[in-house]
C-alpha positions as CSV (number, residue, x, y, z in Angstrom):
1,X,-0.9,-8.0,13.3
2,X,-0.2,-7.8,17.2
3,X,-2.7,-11.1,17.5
4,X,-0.8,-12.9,14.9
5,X,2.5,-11.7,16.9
6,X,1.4,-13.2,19.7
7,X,0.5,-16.6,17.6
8,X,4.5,-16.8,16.9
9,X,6.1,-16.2,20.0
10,X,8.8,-13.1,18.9
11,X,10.2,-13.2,22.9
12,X,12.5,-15.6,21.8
13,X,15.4,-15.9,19.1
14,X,14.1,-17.3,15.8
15,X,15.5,-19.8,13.6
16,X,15.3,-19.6,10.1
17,X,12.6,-22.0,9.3
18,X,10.9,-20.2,12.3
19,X,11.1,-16.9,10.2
20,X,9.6,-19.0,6.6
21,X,6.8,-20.2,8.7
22,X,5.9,-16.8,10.4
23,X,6.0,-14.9,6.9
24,X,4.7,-17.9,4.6
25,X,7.4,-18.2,2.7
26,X,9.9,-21.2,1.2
27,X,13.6,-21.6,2.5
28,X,14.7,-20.9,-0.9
29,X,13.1,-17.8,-1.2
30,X,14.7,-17.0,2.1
31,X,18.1,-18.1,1.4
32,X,17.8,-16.0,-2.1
33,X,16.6,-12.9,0.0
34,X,19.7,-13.4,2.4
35,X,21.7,-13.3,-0.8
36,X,20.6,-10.4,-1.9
37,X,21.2,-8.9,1.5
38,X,17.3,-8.6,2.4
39,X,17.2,-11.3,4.8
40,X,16.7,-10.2,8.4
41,X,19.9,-10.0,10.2
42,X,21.4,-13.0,11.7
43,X,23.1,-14.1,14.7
44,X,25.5,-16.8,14.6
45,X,26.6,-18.8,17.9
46,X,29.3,-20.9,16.9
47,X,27.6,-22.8,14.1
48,X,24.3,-22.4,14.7
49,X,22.0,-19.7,13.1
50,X,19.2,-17.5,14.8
51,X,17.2,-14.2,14.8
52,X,16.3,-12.2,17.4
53,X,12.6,-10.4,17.9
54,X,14.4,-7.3,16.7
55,X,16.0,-8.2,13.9
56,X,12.8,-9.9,13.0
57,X,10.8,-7.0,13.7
58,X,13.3,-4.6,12.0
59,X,13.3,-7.0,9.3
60,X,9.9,-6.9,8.5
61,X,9.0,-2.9,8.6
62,X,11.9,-2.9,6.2
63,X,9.6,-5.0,3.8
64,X,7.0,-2.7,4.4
65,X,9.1,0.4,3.8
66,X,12.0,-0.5,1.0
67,X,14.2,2.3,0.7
68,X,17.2,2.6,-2.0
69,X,18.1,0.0,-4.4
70,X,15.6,-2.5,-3.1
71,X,12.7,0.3,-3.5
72,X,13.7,1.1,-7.3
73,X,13.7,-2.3,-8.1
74,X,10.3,-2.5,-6.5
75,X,8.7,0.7,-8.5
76,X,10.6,-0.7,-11.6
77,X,8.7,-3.8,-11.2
78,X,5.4,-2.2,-10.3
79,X,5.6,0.0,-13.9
80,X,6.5,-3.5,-15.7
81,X,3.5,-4.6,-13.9
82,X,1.1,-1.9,-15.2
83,X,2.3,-1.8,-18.6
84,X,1.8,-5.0,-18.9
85,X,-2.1,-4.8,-17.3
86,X,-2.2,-1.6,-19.9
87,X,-1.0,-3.3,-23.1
88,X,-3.3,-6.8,-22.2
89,X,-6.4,-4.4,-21.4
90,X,-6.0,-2.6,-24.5
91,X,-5.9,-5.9,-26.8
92,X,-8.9,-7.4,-25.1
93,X,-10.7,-3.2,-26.2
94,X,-11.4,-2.0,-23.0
């Protein structure tokens, strides 16, 4: 991970299409992370938006490690997940 750190230069404040590109994902999915309050925190300088290497860091150990609501929905979504590999396997016979 360090090497691809290195790739996206985290010394410097991020914007948010900075933050899509480094994690490979679309602005909507960002903006509907924000709104869920799992976006990484922001800093706003008048109008415009930015994060810094922290945040960004912070942000993504945080993804790695959900904790309270955000990691219930996760294991709630896992079992679905399962159950549903369970219920297809055991249609097919296995």
């Amino acid at each position: 991970m360090e090497e691809t750190l290195s790739k996206h230069d985290l010394s410097r404040f991020l914007t948010q299409s900075d933050v899509c590109k480094y994690v490979q994902i679309s602005s909507a999915t960002y903006y509907k992370l924000r709104a869920m309050g799992l976006g990484p925190k922001e800093t706003r300088i008048g109008s415009v938006v930015r994060i810094s290497p922290e945040a960004m860091r912070e942000w993504l150990v945080a993804r790695n490690n959900p904790s309270g609501e955000e990691a219930a929905a996760q294991a709630e979504a896992d079992a679905r997940l399962m159950a549903r590999s369970r219920n297809a396997l055991a249609a097919a016979g296995r």
